[in-house]
N, C-alpha and C positions, 0 to 999 in steps of 0.2 A: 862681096869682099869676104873673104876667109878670115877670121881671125884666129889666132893657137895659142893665150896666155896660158902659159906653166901655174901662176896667180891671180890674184887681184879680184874685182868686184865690175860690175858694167859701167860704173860712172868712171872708172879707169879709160876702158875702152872708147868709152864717148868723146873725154879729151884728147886721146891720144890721135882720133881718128876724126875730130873735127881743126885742131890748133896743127898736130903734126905729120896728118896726111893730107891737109886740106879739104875732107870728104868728109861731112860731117852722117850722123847716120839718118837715116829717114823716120822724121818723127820727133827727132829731139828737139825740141820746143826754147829747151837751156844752153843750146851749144850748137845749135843748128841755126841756118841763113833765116832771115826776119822773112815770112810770105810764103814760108814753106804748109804752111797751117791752113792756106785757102788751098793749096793742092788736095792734101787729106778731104778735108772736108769734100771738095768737089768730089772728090772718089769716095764719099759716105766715110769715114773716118773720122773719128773724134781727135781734136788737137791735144796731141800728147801720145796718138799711138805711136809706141816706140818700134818702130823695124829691127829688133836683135833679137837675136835667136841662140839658144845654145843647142847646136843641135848632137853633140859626142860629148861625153862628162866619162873621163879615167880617173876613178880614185885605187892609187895604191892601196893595196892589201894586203900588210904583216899578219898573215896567218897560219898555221900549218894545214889548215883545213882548208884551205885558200888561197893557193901558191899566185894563182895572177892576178891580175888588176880589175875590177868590178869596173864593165863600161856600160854605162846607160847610154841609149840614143832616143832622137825624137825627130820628128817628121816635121816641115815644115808646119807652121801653124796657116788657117783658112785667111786669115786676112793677107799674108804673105802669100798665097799662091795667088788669092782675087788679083792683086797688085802686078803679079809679075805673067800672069795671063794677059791680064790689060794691056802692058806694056811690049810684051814679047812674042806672045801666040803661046801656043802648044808647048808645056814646058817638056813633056816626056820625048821629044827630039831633042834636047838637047842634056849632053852626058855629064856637062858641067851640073847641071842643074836636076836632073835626074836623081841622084845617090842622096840627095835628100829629102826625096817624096817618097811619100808611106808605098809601101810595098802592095796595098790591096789595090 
């Protein structure tokens, strides 16, 4: 799932995306389905990894030395690719999932 807040902080994202999408996120121990925690484990995870990831960060930038927007990016994290190999196969087939693995 994609998220794009303009604001806010991840425990934002957590309730909004376990009470008001129904989808709680993988990992969250506080706002996620009770049993979810034998999954992790089973999969070598410790109860509490939380599955979010911020992978583009836009901060505006009033500068004149600076005219546009400072964007950091980041590449999926290794626990999140273990997880979604497991699950899916070969992530670099697919385009969805593609544009957020490291480029090497």
């Amino acid at each position: 799932m994609k998220l794009s807040p303009q604001t806010g902080r991840k425990h934002q994202l957590r309730i909004h995306c376990a009470q008001f999408l129904q989808t709680p996120i993988l990992g969250d121990v506080k706002y996620g389905p009770i049993g979810q925690g034998h999954t992790l484990t089973t999969l070598g995870y410790h109860v509490g990894t939380l599955f979010l990831h911020m992978h583009k960060l836009t901060i505006p930038v009033s500068n004149e030395d600076q005219p546009s927007p400072l964007i950091v990016e980041a590449p999926l994290p290794k626990h999140f690719l273990h997880i979604l190999n497991h699950h899916f196969g070969d992530l670099n087939k697919s385009p969805h999932i593609k544009q957020f693995l490291s480029p090497d």
